[in-house]
N, C-alpha and C positions, 0 to 999 in steps of 0.2 A: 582609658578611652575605648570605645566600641569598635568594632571594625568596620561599622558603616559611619565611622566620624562623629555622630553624637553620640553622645551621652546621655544621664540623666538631666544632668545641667543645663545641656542645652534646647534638651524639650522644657524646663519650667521658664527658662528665657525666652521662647519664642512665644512659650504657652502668657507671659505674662505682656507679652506685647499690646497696646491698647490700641493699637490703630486694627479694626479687625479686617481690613485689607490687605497691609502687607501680611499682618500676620497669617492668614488664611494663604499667602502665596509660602511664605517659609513654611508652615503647616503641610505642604503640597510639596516642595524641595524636599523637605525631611522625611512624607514618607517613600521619598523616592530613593534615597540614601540607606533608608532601613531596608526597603523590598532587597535592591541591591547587595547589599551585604547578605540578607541572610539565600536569597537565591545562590549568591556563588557557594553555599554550601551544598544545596539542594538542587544540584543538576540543572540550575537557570527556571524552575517551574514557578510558575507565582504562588506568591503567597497575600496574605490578607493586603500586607502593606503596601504591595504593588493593584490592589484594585482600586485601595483607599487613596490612592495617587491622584488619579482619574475621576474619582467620586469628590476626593478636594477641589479638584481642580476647578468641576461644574459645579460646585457649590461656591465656586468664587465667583462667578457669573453672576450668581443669586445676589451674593452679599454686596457685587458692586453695580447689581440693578442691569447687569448687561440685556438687554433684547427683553426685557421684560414689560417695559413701559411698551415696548413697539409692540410686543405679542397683545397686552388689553386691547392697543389702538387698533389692530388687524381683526380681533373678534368683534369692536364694536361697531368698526366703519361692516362690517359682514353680516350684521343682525337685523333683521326687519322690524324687530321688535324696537329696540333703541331706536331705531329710523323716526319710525311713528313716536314713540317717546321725547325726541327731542323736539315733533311738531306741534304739539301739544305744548312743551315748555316755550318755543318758541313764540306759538300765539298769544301763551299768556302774559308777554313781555315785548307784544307788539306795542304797548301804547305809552313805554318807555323807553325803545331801544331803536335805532336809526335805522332805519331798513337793510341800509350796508352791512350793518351791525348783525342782522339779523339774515342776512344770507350766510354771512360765518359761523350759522349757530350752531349746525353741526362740528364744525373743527371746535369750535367755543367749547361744548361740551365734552369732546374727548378731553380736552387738554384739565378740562374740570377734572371729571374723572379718574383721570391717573392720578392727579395732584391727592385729591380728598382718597386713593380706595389703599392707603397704609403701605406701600408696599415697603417706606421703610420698616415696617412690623414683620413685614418679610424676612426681609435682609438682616434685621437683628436675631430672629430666632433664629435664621440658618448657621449665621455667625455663633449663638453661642452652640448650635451642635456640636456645629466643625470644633470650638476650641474642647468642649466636654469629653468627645473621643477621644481627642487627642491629647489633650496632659494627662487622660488615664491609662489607653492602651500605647500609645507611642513610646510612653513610658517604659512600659514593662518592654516593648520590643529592643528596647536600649538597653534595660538590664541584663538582658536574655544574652546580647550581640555581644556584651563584656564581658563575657564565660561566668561561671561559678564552679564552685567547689561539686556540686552535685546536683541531679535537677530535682531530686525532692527540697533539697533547701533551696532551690529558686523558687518552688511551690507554693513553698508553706510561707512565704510572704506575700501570697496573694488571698484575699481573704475568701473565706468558707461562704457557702449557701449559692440561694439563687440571685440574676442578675433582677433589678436593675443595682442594687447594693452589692450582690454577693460576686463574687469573682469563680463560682465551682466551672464556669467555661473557659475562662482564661485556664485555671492550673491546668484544665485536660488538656487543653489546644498545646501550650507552651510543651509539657508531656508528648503529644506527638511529632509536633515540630525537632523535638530531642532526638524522639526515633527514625525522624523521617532522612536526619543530618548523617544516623549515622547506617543506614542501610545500603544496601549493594544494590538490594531487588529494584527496578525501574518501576515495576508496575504497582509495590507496595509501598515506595515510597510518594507514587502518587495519590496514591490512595489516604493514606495521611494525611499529606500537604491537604488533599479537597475536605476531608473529615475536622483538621484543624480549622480551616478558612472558615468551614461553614460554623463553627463552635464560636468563633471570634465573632462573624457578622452576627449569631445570633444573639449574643452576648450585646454587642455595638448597638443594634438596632433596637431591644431592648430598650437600651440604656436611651436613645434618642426619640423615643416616643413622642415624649411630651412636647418638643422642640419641635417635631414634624407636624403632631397637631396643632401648634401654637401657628405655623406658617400657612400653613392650610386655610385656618378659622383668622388669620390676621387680615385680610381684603373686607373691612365693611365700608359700603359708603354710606354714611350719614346722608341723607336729604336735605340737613338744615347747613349744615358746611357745602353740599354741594351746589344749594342755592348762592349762599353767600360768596364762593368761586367763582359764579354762572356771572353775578352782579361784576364781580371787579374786574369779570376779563370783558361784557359786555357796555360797562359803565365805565370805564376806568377814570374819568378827567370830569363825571357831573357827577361831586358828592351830595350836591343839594337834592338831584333826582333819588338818587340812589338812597341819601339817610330819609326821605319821606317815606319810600318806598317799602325798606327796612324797617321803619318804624310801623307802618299800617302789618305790616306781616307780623311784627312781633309785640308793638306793646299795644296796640287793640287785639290780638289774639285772631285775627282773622283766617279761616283757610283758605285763600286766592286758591284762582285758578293754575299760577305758577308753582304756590306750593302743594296742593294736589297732585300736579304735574310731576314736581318734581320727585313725590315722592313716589311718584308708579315709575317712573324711572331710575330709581338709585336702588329698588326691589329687583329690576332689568337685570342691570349694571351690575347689584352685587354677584349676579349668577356666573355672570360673563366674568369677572375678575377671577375669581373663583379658579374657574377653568380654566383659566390663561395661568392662573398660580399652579397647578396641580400639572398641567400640560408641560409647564416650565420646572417643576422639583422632577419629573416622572423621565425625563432625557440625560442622557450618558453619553457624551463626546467620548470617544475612544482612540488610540492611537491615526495617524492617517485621514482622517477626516469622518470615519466611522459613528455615526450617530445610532444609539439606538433607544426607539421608542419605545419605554417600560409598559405601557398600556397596551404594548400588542404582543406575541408570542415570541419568545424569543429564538432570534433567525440562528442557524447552524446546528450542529452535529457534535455529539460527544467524542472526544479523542480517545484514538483507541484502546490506551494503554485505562480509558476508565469506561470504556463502552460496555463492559460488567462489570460489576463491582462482588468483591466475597469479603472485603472488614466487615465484621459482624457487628461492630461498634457503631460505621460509617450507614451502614443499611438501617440500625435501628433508629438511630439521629434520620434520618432522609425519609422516614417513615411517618417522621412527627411534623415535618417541613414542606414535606413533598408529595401532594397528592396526585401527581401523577408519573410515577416511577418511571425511569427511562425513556421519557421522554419529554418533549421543549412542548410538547398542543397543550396548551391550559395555561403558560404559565404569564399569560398577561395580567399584570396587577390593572385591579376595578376601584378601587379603592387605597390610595397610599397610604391614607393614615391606617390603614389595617393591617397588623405586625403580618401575621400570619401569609398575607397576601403579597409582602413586599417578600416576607424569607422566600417565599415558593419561586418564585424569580430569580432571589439572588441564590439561593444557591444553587440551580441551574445555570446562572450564567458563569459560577466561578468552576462548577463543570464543565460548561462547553468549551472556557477561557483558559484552561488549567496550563496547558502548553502551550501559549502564544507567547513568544519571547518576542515582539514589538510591546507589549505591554511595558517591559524595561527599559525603554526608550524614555528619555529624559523626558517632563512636559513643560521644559522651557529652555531659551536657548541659554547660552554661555553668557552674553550683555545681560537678559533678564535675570542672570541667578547672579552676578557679580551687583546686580541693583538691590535684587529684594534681600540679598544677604547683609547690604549694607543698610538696612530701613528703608528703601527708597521704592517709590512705588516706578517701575521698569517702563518703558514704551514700548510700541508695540502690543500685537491680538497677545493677549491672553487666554 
C-alpha cells in the first residue's frame, strides 16, 4: 500500500466507477490523498497532485451542470440582440399563442434554450477528461508513493516518446520528483518540484485536448429542436393547434416567419452559450473562496525561493511554454482550446502557487468524504 492510502487498485476502482459524479468527487478525494503524501516528503510544497485537486473539483461543477444553466440564462436575459430575437419569434406565433402566453416569451425562450444548447455534451466530455488523467497519471502517482527498488526501474515502465501516447514527460517529472525528495537545498528542491509540475500538466493537458475541444464545440442549438421546445412550453395542453401548426412547418416544407425567426435566433444563442461554456471551463475555485479568472492575467507574485530560477532543464522547458519570462502580464489564456495558451498560464500559476500550503487543505469536509467514499453522492456545496 502507498503511503497516501491508495494504491494502484484503488485508482482502477474509483477509475471504473460509472456514476461520473461521484466518481469525479473520489477522483478529487484521491488526488488529495496523493498531493498529501508525496508533499510530506517534499517540505509541504505542491506538487501536480495538489493543483489537480482543485482542477477536479471545478470540473465537478461542469459534470454536475452547477451554475451553468444560470451562467447561459444571465448572458441571454443581458443580450440586446436575443431581446429582439425573441420579438420576432414571438410575433410569429402571435396568432397561435394566448397573449399571456406570449408575455412569457422571453422566460419561454431561455428555458428553450438551456434545454435544446447540449450542455449535457458538456458535462460528458468533461467527465471523460477528468476520468482519462486520472486512471493514467493517478496511477503512476500511486506506483511512485509505494517505493521501488530504483527510480530508473520506476521509469522504464513508463512508456517512451511524446505525449499524447508517449509517456517521455512522465519518466522526467517522476525523475525529478525523486531528486526533489531527496535534497537538502530549499531553493533546488523547488525548483524541481515547478520543472516536474509543469512536465506533468504539459503532458496532462496534451493528453486532454480533444475532451477540451469536444466541451467547447458541444453548445449548438438546432432551430428546429428549438422551435419544437418554443411549441411545448408555449402550447403545452392544445395538441390539435400545435400538430397543424407543426405540420404546415414541416410537411409542406414552408419557411414561416417563426422558423426564420427562429433560426436567426438559435445563430444568437449559439454564440452566447458558447461564451457562458468557455467562461465556465476558464474559472478555478481555489482554497478560501479565491476564484480565479483564466481569461485575465494571473493575479500575484512569484515566491521567492523561485523568483530566479538557474535549473537549466527548468529555464529551457519555460522557454517552450512561457512567452513571457518572469513574469504574470500576458498570461491570460484567449482561447482555451489552445494548448499552448492554456500551458502559458498554467505554468505560471503553479509558479506563483508553488508554496501556498492552503492548497493542502482538504476540498471536502469529513460527512462529505465518509459519503463519497461510500458511493453516495454527499450534501452540502460542493
Amino acid at each position: 500500500m502507498s503511503s497516501s492510502g491508495v494504491d494502484v487498485h484503488e485508482v482502477e476502482r474509483i477509475a471504473a466507477n460509472p456514476d461520473p459524479v461521484v466518481r469525479n468527487l473520489q477522483i478529487t478525494h484521491c488526488y488529495h490523498l496523493l498531493s498529501l503524501a508525496l508533499a510530506a516528503r517534499t517540505g509541504n510544497a505542491a506538487n501536480w497532485c495538489t493543483f489537480a485537486v482543485w482542477a477536479s473539483k471545478q470540473v465537478g461543477r461542469t459534470i454536475r451542470q452547477e451554475d451553468l444553466a444560470q451562467a447561459v440564462e444571465r448572458l441571454l436575459k443581458s443580450s440586446p440582440e436575443v431581446a429582439a430575437g425573441v420579438g420576432l419569434v414571438a410575433r410569429g406565433l402571435r396568432r397561435a399563442v394566448a397573449k399571456e402566453d406570449l408575455d412569457r416569451a422571453h422566460e419561454m425562450v431561455r428555458r428553450a434554450v438551456v434545454a435544446t444548447a447540449r450542455l449535457d455534451d458538456v458535462s460528458a466530455a468533461s467527465a471523460r477528461g477528468n476520468l482519462k488523467v486520472f486512471a493514467e497519471i493517478a496511477r503512476e502517482f500511486a506506483r511512485f508513493l509505494a517505493g521501488f527498488d530504483s527510480i530508473e526501474e520506476f521509469c522504464d515502465a513508463l512508456r517512451p516518446g511524446e505525449p499524447p501516447e508517449g509517456q517521455r514527460l512522465l519518466r522526467q517529472a517522476f525523475s525529478r520528483y525523486h531528486r526533489a525528495m531527496t535534497t537538502s537545498d530549499p531553493k533546488r528542491r523547488a525548483e524541481l518540484l515547478l520543472l516536474a509540475n509543469i512536465e506533468v500538466g504539459l503532458h496532462e493537458q496534451t493528453r486532454l485536448q480533444p475532451e477540451i475541444a469536444a466541451a467547447l464545440e458541444a453548445p449548438v442549438v438546432d432551430p428546429r429542436e428549438l422551435e419544437r421546445r418554443l411549441f411545448d412550453l408555449l402550447l403545452p395542453g392544445n395538441r390539435v393547434v400545435k400538430w397543424l401548426r407543426l405540420a404546415w412547418l414541416t410537411v409542406l416544407g414552408r419557411r414561416t416567419a417563426v422558423r426564420i425567426a427562429g433560426e436567426q435566433l438559435a445563430d444568437q444563442v449559439r454564440v452566447l452559450v458558447r461564451r457562458a461554456v468557455t467562461e465556465h471551463l476558464m474559472t478555478l475555485a481555489l482554497p478560501r473562496g479565491e476564484l480565479l479568472d483564466l481569461s485575465e492575467d494571473l493575479p500575484g507574485t512569484f515566491p521567492p525561493l523561485l523568483a530566479e530560477l538557474t535549473d537549466p532543464d527548468l529555464l529551457a522547458l519555460l522557454k517552450i511554454v512561457d512567452p513571457t519570462p518572469d513574469s504574470v502580464l500576458g498570461t491570460a489564456a484567449r482561447d482555451w482550446a489552445d494548448l499552448p495558451d492554456r500551458m502559458h498560464y498554467i505554468a505560471d500559476m503553479f509558479r506563483c502557487h508553488a508554496l501556498r500550503e492552503d492548497l493542502l487543505d482538504p476540498p471536502f469536509t469529513a460527512e462529505q468524504v465518509e459519503a463519497l467514499t461510500s458511493g453516495r453522492r454527499p450534501h452540502g456545496p460542493l
